[in-house]
C-alpha positions in Angstrom: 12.1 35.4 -26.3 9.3 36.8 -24.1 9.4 40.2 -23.2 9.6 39.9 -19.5 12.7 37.1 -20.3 14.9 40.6 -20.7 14.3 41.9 -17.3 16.7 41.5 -14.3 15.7 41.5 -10.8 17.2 45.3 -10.0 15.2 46.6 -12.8 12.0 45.0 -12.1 12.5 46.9 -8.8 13.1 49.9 -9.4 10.1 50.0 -11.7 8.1 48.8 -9.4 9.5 51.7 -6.8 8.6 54.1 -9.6 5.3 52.2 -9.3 4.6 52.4 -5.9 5.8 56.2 -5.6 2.8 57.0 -8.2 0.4 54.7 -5.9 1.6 55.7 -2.3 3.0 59.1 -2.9 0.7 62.6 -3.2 0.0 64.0 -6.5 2.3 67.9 -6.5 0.8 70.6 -8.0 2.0 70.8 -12.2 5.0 72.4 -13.2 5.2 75.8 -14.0 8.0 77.5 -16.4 9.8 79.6 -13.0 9.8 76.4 -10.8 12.9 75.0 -9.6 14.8 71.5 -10.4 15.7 69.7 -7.4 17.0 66.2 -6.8 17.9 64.1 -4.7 19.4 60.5 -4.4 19.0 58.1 -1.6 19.0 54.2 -0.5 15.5 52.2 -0.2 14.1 49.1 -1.2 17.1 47.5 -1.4 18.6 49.8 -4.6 19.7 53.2 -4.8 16.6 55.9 -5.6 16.4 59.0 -7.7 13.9 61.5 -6.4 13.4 65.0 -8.9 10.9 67.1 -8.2 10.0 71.3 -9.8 9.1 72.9 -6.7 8.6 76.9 -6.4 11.8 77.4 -4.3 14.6 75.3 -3.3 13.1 74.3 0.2 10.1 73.4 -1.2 11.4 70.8 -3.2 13.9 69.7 -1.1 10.9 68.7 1.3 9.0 67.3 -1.4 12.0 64.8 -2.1 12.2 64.6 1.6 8.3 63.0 2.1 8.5 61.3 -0.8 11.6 58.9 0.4 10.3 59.7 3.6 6.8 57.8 2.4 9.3 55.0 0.1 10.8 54.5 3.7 7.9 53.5 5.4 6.4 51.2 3.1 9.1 49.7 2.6 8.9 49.4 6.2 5.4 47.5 6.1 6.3 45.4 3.2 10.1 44.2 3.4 10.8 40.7 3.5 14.3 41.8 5.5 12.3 42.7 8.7 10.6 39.8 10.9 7.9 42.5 12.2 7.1 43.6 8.6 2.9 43.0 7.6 4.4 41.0 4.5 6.6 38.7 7.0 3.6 38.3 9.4 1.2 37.3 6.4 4.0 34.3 5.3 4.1 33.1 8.8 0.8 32.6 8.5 0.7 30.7 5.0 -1.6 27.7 5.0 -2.7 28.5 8.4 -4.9 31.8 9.2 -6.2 34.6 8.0 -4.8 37.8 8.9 -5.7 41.6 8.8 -3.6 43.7 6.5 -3.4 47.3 6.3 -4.2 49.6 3.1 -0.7 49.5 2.0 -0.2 45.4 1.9 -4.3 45.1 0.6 -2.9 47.4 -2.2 0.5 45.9 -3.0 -1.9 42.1 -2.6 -4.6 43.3 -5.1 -3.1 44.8 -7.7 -0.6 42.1 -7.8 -3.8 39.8 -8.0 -4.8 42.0 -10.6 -1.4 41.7 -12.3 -1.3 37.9 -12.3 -4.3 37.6 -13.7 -3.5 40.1 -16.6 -0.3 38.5 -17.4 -1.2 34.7 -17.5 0.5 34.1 -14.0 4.2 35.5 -15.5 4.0 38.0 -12.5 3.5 36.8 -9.2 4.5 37.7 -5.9 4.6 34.3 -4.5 7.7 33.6 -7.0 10.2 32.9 -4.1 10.5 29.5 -5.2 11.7 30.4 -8.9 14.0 32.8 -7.2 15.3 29.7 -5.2 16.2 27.6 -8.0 17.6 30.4 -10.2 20.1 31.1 -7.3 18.9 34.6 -6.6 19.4 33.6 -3.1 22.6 30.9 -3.5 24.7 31.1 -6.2 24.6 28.6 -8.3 27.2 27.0 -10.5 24.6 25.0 -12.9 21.5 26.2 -14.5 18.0 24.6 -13.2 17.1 21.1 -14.1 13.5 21.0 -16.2 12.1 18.6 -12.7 13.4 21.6 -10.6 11.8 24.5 -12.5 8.7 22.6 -12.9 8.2 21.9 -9.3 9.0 25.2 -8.8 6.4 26.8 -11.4 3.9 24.3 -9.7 4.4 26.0 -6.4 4.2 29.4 -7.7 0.9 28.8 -9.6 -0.5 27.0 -6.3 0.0 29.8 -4.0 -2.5 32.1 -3.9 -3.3 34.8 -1.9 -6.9 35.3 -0.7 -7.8 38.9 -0.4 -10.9 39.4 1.4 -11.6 43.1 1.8 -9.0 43.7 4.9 -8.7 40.0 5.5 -5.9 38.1 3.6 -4.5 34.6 3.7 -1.6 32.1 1.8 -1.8 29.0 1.0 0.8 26.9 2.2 2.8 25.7 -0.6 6.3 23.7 0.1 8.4 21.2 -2.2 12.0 20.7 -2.6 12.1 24.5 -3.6 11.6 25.0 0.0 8.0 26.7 1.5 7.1 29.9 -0.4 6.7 33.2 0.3 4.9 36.2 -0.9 8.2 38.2 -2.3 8.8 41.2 -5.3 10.0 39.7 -8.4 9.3 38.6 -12.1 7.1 35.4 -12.4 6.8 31.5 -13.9 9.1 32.4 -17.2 10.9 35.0 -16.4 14.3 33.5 -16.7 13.3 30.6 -18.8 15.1 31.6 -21.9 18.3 32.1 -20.4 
């Protein structure tokens, strides 16, 4: 059993929120022995989120936790597959077709998931919507996968690539009984082989 084989969907997200918060979100200043604790708890990316911050006072840290959801919020924004205007939507439109400008935030999110694919042998990609498809993330399903399903599906994941060129980016155009893909966050090829 591969490592990745253990991890869900929820808990793939939220590390990659914890992820994104370290890329996206300002360093603060380091903790000193008379700062204060603060927390708070909120909704994004599609699962609850746990913000804690030391801050020198109260208000401090209460706007700390405030710009860092505030920041979770809007690139979650930019990069939601739940909002037909998002950048990410707009780029799998386009899949297949043309090339599209993309702003630092989807470049980012686009290379270091490059980067990420290529370190892990293709076992994280972003363009797993069609392993998500057959695993019923999206449709329950009452039966597991046939082997001719999760192959064509595997096949359609390792065939869409994303071409990052500087602040130029295009999809290929990938479609199969699985249904067309789509860039989307989530575990890749064998994640839920094992089960």
């Amino acid at each position: 059993m591969s490592a990745i084989s253990g991890m869900n969907r929820r808990r793939f997200v939220g590390t990659l929120g914890a992820g994104l918060g370290l890329v996206f979100v300002p360093r603060l200043p380091r903790w000193r022995a008379d700062d204060v604790f603060v927390e708070r708890w909120s909704w994004a990316m599609g699962q609850t989120v746990h913000v804690m911050v030391f801050a020198r006072s109260e208000p401090e840290g209460l706007d700390a936790c405030a710009a860092a959801l505030a920041e979770l919020r809007r690139v979650e924004r930019r990069l939601t597959l739940f909002d037909a205007a998002s950048d990410l939507c707009e780029l799998n439109r386009r899949a297949g077709r043309k090339r599209m400008r993309v702003d630092r935030d989807l470049r980012a999110v686009l290379g270091q998931a490059g980067e990420f694919r290529r370190a892990t042998g293709g076992a994280f990609d972003v363009a797993v919507e069609p392993l998500m498809r057959v695993w019923g993330f999206h449709r329950r399903r009452t039966t597991a996968p046939t082997a001719a399903e999760l192959a064509e599906a595997r096949e359609a994941v390792r065939a869409a690539v994303v071409e990052l060129d500087h602040d130029m980016a295009r999809s290929a155009s990938v479609t199969g009984s699985t249904g067309r893909w789509r860039c989307s966050v989530g575990v890749g090829s064998d994640a839920r082989s094992s089960t």
